[in-house]
C-alpha positions in Angstrom: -0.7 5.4 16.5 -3.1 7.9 16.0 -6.8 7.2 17.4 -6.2 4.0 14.8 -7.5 0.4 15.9 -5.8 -2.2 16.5 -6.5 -5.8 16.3 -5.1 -8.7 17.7 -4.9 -11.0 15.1 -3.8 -14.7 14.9 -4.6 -14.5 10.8 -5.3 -12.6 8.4 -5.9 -13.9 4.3 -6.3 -11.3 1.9 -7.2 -12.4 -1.2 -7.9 -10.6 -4.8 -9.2 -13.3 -7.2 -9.0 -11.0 -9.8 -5.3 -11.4 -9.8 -4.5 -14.1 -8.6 -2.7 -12.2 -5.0 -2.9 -13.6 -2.0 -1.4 -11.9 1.4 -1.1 -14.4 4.4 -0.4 -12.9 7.8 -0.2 -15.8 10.5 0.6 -16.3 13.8 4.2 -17.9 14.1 4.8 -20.3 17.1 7.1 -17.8 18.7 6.3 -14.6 17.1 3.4 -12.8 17.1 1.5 -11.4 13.4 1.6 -7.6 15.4 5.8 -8.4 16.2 5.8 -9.3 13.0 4.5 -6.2 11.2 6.1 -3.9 13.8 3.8 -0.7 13.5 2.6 -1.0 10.3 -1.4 -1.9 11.5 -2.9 -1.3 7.9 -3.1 -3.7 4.8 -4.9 -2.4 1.6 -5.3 -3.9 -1.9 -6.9 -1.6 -4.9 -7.3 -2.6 -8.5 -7.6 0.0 -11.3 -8.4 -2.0 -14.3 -9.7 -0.8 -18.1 -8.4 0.7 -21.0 -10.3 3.9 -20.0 -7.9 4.3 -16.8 -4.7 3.6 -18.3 -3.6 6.5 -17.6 -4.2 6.8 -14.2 -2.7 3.6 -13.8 0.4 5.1 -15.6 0.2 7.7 -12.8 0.1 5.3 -10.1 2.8 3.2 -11.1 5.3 6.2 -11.8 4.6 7.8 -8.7 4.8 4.6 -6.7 8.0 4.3 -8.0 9.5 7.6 -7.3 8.0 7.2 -3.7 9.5 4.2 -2.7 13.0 3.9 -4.9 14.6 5.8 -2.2 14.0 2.4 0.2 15.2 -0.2 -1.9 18.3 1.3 -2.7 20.8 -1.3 -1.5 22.8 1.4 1.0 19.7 2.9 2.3 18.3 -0.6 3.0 20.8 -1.6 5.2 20.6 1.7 7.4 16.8 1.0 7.3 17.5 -2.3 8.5 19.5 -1.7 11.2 18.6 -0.5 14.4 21.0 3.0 14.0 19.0 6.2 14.9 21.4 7.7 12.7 19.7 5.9 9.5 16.4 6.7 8.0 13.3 6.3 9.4 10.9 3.9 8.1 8.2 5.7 5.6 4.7 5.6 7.4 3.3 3.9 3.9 5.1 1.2 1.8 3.5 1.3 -1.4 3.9 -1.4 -4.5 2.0 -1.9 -7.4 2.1 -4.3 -10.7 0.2 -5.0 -14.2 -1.7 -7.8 -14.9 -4.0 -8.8 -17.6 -4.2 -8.4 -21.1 -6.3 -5.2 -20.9 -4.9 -2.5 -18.8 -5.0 -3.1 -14.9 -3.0 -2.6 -12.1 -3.0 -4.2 -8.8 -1.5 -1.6 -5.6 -0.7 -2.7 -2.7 -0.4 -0.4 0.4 1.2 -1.3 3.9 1.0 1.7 6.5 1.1 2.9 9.9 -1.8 4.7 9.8 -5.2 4.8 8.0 -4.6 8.2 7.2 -1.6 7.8 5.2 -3.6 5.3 3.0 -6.8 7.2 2.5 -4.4 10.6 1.8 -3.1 7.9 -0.7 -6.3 6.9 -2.0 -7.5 10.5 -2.2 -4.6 11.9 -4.4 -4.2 8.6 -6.8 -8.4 8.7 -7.4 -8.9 11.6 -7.6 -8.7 11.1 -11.6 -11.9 9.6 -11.5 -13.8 12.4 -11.3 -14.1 12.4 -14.9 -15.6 8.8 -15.0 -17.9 8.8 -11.6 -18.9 13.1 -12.4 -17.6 13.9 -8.9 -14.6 13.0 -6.8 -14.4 9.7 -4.9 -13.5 11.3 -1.9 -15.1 14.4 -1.6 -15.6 15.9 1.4 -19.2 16.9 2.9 
């Protein structure tokens, strides 16, 4: 890791009562949360939700998709899986996202390695916004 910090945690609840998700990280008798998650250190949730953003949610989802297909194909998941050098490397962001509600909104979840990767994430799929907030979320100073 990268100047990233890392926590020991026993727990962790992350919870979007919006809709209805709920992540539970905790500590197995025999195996820790951080064995468990192997390098990926990073947990983020975003909603995008209103009519006015459908489109960046169409954005999101399409690109999510073409992101991570290539890891849930069933041959590359098995070289993933195994401990081969030979097979791909794990990405350093696992990204998933899915509708809810009956007006347009869309919950992503993130899982990474670094804070980086998310924020680089962040900055790209928001960058949309501009048009709503009259200047980019992320813009630098």
């Amino acid at each position: 890791m990268t100047g990233d910090i890392v926590w020991p945690l026993a727990k962790a609840n992350i919870v979007a009562r919006l809709t209805g998700n709920n992540v539970l990280l905790e500590q197995a008798s025999t195996v820790s949360v951080a064995e468990r998650m192997k390098d990926y250190q990073v947990v983020a949730m975003i909603i995008v939700m209103g009519p006015k953003l459908k489109p960046i949610q169409d954005q999101i989802q399409m690109e999510v998709k073409s992101l991570m297909s290539p890891y849930f194909r069933p041959s590359t998941a098995r070289k993933m899986n195994s401990d081969s050098s030979h097979g791909p490397s794990r990405p350093p962001l696992f990204a998933s996202c899915s509708l809810f509600g009956e007006e347009a909104g869309i919950v992503v979840r993130l899982l990474s390695t670094t804070t980086k990767a998310v924020y680089s994430f962040l900055r790209h799929h928001l960058a949309s916004l501009e048009q709503f907030l009259g200047a980019p979320p992320y813009r630098n100073r």
